[in-house]
LUMROVO-396088 format. One record per residue (C-alpha): residue number from 1; residue in three letters; chain; x, y, z. Coordinates in Angstrom, 2 decimals, padded with zeros to 5 digits. Layout:
ATOM gulo rovex figu      xx      yy      zz
ATOM  NUM   ALA    A       X       Y       Z
...
END
This chain:
ATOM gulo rovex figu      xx      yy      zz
ATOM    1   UNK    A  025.49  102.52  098.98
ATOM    2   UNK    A  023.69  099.72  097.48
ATOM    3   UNK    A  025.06  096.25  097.19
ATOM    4   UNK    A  024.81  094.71  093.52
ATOM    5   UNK    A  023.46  091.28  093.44
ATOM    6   UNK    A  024.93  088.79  091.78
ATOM    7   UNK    A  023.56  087.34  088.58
ATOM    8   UNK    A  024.10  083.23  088.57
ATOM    9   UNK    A  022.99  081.10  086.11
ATOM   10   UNK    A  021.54  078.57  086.73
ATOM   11   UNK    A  021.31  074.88  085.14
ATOM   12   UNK    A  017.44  075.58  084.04
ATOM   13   UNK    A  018.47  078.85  082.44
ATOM   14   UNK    A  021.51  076.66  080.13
ATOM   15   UNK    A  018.71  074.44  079.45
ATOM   16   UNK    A  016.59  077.08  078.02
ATOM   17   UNK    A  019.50  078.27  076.48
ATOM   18   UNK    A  020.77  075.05  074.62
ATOM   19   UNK    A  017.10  074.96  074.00
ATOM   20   UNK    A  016.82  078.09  072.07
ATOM   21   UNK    A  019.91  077.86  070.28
ATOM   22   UNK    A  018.91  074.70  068.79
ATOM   23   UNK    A  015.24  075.92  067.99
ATOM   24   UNK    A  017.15  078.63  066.09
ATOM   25   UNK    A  019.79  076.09  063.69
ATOM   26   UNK    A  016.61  073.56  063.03
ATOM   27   UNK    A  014.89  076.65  061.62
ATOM   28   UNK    A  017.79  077.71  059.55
ATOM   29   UNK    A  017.81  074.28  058.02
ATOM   30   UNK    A  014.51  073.98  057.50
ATOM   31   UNK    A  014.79  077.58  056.00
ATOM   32   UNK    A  017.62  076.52  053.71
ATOM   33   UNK    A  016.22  073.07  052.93
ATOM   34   UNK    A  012.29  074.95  051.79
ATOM   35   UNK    A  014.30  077.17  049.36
ATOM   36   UNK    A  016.60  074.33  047.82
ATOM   37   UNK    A  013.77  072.28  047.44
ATOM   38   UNK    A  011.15  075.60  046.02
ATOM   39   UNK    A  014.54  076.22  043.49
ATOM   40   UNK    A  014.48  072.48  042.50
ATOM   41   UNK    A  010.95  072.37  041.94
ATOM   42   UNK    A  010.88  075.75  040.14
ATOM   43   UNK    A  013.67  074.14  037.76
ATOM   44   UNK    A  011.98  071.11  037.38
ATOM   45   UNK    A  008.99  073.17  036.30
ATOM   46   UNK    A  010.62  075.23  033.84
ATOM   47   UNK    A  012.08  072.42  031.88
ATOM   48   UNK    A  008.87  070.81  031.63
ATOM   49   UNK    A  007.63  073.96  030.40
ATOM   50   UNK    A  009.95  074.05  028.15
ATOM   51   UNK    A  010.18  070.90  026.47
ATOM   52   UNK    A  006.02  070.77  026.39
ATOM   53   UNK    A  006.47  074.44  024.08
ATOM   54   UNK    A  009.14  072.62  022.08
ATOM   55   UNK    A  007.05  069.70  021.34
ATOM   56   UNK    A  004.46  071.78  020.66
ATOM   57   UNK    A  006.19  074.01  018.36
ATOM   58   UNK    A  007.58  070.84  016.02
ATOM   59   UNK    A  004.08  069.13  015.41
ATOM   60   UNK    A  003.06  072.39  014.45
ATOM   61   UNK    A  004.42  073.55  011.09
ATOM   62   UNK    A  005.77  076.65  010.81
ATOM   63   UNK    A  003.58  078.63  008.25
ATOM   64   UNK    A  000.59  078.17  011.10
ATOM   65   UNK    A  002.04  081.00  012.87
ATOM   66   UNK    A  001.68  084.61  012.91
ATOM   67   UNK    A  003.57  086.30  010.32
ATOM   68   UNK    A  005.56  088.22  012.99
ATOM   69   UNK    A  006.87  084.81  014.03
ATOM   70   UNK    A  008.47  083.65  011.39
ATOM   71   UNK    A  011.66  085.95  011.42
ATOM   72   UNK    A  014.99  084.61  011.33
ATOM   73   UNK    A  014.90  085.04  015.40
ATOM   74   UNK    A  011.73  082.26  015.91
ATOM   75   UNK    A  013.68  079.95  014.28
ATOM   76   UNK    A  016.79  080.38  015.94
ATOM   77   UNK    A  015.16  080.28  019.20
ATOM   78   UNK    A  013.43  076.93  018.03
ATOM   79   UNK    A  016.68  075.77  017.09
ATOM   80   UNK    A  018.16  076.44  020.42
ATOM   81   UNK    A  015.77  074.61  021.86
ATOM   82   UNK    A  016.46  071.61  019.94
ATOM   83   UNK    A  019.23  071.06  022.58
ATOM   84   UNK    A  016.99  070.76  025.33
ATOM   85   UNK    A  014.92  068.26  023.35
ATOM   86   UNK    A  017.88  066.17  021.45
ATOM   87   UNK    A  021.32  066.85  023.27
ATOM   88   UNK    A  024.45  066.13  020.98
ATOM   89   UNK    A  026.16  062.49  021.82
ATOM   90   UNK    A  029.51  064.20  021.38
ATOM   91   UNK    A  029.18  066.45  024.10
ATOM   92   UNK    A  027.81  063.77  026.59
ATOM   93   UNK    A  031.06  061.64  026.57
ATOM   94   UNK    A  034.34  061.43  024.64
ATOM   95   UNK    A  035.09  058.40  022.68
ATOM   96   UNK    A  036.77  055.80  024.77
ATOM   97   UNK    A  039.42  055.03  022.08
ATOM   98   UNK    A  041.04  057.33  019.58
ATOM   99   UNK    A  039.55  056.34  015.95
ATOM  100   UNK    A  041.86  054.33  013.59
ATOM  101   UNK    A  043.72  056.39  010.97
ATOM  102   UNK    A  042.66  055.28  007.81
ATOM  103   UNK    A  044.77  052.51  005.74
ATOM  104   UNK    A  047.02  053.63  002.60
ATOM  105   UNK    A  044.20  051.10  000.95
ATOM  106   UNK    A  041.50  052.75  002.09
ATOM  107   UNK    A  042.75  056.61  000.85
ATOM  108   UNK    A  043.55  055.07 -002.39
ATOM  109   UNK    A  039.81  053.67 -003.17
ATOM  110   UNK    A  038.85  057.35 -001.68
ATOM  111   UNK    A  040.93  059.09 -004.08
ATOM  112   UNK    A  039.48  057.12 -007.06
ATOM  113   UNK    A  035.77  058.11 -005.54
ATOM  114   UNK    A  036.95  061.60 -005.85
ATOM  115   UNK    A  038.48  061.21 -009.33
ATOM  116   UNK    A  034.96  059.40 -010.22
ATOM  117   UNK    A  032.86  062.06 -008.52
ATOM  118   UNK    A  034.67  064.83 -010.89
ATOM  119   UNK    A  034.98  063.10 -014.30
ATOM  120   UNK    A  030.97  062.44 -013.69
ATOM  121   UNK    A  030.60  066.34 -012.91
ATOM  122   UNK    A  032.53  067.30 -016.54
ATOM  123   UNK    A  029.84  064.90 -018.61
ATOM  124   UNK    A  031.80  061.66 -018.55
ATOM  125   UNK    A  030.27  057.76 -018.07
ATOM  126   UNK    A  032.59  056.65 -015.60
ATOM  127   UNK    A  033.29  052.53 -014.80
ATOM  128   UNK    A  035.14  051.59 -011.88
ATOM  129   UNK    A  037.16  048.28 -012.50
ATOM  130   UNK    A  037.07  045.69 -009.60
ATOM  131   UNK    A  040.03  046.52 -006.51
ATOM  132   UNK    A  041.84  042.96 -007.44
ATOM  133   UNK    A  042.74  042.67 -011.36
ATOM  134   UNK    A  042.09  046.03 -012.91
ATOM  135   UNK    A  044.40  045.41 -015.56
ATOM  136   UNK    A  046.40  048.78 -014.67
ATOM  137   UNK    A  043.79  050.98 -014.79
ATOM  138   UNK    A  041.22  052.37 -011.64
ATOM  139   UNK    A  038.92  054.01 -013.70
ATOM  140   UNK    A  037.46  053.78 -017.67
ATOM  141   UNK    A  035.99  056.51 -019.21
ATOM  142   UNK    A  033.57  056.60 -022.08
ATOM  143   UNK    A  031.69  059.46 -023.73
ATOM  144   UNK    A  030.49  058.79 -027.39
ATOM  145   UNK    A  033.29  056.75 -029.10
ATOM  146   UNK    A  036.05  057.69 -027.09
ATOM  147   UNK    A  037.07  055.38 -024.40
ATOM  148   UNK    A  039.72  056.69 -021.57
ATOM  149   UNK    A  042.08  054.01 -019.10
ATOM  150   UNK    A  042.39  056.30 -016.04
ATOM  151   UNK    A  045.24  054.98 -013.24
ATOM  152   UNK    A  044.45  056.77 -009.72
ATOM  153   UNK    A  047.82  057.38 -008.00
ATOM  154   UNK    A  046.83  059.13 -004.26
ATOM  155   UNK    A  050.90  059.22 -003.22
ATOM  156   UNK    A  052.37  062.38 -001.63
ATOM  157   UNK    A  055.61  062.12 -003.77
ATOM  158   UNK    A  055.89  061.73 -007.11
ATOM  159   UNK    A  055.06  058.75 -009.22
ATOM  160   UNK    A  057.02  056.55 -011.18
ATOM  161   UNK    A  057.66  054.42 -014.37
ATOM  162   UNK    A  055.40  051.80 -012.89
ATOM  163   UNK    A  052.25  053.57 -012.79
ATOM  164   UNK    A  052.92  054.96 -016.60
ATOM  165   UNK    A  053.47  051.22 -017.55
ATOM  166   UNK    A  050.17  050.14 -015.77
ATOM  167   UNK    A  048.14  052.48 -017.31
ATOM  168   UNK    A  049.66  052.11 -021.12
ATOM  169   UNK    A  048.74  047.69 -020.66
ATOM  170   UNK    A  045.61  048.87 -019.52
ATOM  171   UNK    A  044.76  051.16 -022.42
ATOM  172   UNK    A  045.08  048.10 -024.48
ATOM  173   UNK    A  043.57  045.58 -022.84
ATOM  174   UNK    A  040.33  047.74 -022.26
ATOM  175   UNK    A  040.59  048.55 -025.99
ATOM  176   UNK    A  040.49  052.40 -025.03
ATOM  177   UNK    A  041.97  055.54 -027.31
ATOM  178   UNK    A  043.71  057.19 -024.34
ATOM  179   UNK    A  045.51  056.60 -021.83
ATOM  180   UNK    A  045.92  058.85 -018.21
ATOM  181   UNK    A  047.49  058.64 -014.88
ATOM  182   UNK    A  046.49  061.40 -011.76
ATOM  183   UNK    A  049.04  061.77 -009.12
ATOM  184   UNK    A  048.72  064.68 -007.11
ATOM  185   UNK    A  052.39  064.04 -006.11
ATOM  186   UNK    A  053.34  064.65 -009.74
ATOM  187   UNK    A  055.70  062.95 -011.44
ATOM  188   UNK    A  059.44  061.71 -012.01
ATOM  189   UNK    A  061.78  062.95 -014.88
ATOM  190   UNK    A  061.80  059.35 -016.06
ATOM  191   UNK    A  057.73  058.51 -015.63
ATOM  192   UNK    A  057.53  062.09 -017.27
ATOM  193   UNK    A  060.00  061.12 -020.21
ATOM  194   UNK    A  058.18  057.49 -020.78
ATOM  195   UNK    A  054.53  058.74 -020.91
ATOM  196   UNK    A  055.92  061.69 -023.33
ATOM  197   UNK    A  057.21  058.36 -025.40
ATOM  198   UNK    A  054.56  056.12 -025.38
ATOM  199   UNK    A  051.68  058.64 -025.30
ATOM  200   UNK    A  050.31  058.45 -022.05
ATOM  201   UNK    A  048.78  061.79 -020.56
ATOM  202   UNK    A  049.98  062.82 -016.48
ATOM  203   UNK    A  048.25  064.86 -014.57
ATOM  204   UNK    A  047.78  066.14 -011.34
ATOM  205   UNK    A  043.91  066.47 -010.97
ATOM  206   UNK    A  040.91  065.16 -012.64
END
């Protein structure tokens, strides 16, 4: 019966082993690294595709294209590009501070804008009287002969004597018919029982 031989290794064949192994990982890199970098370059490509059809698209104007084009889908796709072209600020970082409620001051001019805006929108000339030494009133009113005080009141709760008062010294000192407060608050028994006196008009919108 036939003696096996025994197979030794020898220090050449770890060589050639170490060798091989080695030959195999540089290729996997340089597998992995060709395809990261063919991926990157493909992106890169796209995007400058991209943008170049974009910028394309908005120097030309839109009734240049082919009627088929011009569906609501072309120009939501346009507009979806827009992002590419002009990302939104607010989505690139949050504010570093939290902005500053607004001042009690700077609701009540507001509130008189608003009160402006509307008496404009129902026909009237409206005058807005300076923020120091209005005389009582926020707003005057004219339209023909008649002449209208307005006092602005932007308070949650209701307003009082005070405001009633400012508005009746105003009706006379700006030589106007009528006299009216706006709170959207509404109004105490007592403001409600002096304007009812002295004929001065509350109400709760323009």
């Amino acid at each position: 019966m036939a003696r096996r031989r025994k197979t030794q290794i020898t220090a050449a064949d770890m060589a050639l082993l170490s060798w091989l192994f080695f030959a195999a990982m540089a290729g996997a890199i340089a597998i992995i690294c060709l395809g990261a970098w063919v991926f990157s370059y493909a992106a890169s490509a796209a995007v400058w595709l991209t943008r170049s059809v974009v910028l394309r698209l908005k120097k030309r104007p839109l009734g240049t294209f082919p009627a088929p084009l011009k569906d609501v889908y072309f120009l939501r796709v346009k507009e979806a590009a827009q992002l590419i072209i002009q990302p939104s600020e607010e989505y690139i970082l949050p504010p570093a501070y939290p902005s500053p409620k607004p001042s009690p001051h700077r609701a009540g001019i507001d509130f008189e804008a608003q009160c402006a805006a509307a008496f404009r929108f129902h026909g009237w000339q409206v005058t807005a009287t300076p923020t120091s030494g209005d005389h009582g009133a926020d707003l005057i009113l004219r339209r023909g002969n008649r002449i209208v005080a307005v006092q602005c009141k932007n308070y949650k709760g209701r307003a009082g004597n005070r405001a009633v008062q400012e508005v009746y010294a105003a009706r006379s000192y700006y030589q106007a018919q009528e006299a009216v407060v706006i709170c959207p608050g509404g109004f105490t028994r007592h403001a409600e029982q002096m304007a009812s006196r002295i004929g001065v008009r509350l109400q709760t919108a323009p």
